[in-house]
C-alpha positions in Angstrom: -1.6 -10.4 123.3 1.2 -11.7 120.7 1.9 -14.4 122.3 -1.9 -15.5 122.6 -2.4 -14.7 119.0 0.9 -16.8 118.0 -0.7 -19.5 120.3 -4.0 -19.6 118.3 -1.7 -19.2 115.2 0.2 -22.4 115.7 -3.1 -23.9 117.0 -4.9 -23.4 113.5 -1.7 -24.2 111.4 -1.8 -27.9 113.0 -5.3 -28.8 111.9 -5.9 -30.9 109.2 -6.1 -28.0 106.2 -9.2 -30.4 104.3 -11.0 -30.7 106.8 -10.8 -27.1 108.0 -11.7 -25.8 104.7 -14.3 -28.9 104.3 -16.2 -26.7 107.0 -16.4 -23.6 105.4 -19.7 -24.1 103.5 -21.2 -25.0 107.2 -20.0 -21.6 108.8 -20.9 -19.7 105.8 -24.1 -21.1 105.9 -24.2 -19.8 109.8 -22.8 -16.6 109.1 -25.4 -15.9 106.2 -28.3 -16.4 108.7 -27.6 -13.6 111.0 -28.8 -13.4 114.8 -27.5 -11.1 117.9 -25.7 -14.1 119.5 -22.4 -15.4 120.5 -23.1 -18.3 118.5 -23.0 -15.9 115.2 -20.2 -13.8 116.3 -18.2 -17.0 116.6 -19.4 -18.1 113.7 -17.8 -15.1 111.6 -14.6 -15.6 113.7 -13.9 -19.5 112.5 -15.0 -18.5 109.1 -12.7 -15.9 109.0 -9.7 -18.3 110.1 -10.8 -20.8 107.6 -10.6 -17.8 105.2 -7.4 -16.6 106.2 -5.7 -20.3 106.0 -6.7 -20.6 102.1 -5.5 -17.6 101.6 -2.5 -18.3 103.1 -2.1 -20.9 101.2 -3.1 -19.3 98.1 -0.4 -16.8 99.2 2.4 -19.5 99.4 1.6 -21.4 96.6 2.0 -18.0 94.4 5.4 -17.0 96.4 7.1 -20.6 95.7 5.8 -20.1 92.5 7.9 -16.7 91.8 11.0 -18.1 93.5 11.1 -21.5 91.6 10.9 -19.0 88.3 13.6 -16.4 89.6 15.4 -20.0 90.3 15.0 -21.3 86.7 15.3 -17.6 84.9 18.5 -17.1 86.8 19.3 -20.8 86.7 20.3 -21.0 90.5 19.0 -21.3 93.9 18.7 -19.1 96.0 20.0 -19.4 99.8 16.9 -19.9 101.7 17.7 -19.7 105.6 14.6 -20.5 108.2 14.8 -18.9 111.0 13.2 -20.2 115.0 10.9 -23.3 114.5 8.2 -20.6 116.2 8.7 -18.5 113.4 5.5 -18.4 111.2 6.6 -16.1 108.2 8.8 -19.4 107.2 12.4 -19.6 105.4 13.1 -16.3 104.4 15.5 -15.4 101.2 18.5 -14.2 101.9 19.1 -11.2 99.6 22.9 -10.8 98.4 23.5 -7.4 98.9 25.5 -6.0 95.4 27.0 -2.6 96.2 25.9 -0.3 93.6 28.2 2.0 91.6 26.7 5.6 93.1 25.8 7.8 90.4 27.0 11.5 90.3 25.4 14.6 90.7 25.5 16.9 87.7 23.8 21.0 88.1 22.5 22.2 85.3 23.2 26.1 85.3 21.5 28.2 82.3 24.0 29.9 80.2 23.6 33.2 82.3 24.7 31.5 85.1 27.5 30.1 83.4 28.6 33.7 82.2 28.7 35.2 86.1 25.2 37.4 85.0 
């Protein structure tokens, strides 16, 4: 099942992302007239990938956003490192792990306690 998915995945990733979302109006129009048929169920189904490509794109276009700003607040870039050309969650930041000082534990005793009562 994942790898048919991955299949349609790439599949819809190659199209031409105009004219994919130059359709939408046509299968919204489809979808909006509803009928008991194949023809509507598919309908919803290609509407929903033209759905989900804008808003993966919508979803890039804000993540690229928040790394070019960590890159200029920080003033540096950040090691980017893509993994397989299959992959499709794309280059991936490499986090640099900072050990953290480890705080310490502290009980609080009431002065009762503190007197052995």
């Amino acid at each position: 099942m994942d790898k048919i998915l991955e299949k349609l995945a790439d599949k819809l990733l190659s199209l031409d992302e105009a004219s994919l979302v130059g359709l939408w109006n046509k299968y919204f129009q489809q979808v909006q007239r509803f009928e008991p048929s194949k023809k509507w169920e598919q309908s919803v189904i290609i509407l929903s990938m033209i759905q989900a490509v804008k808003w993966k794109n919508q979803l890039f276009n804000l993540k690229w956003l928040h790394l070019t700003r960590l890159e200029k607040r920080f003033n540096r870039k950040f090691p980017m490192e893509v993994k397989e050309k299959k992959d499709l969650a794309g280059p991936v930041i490499k986090a640099e792990k900072k050990q953290k000082d480890r705080g310490k534990v502290i009980f609080l005793r009431t002065k009762k306690e503190d007197k052995g009562e």
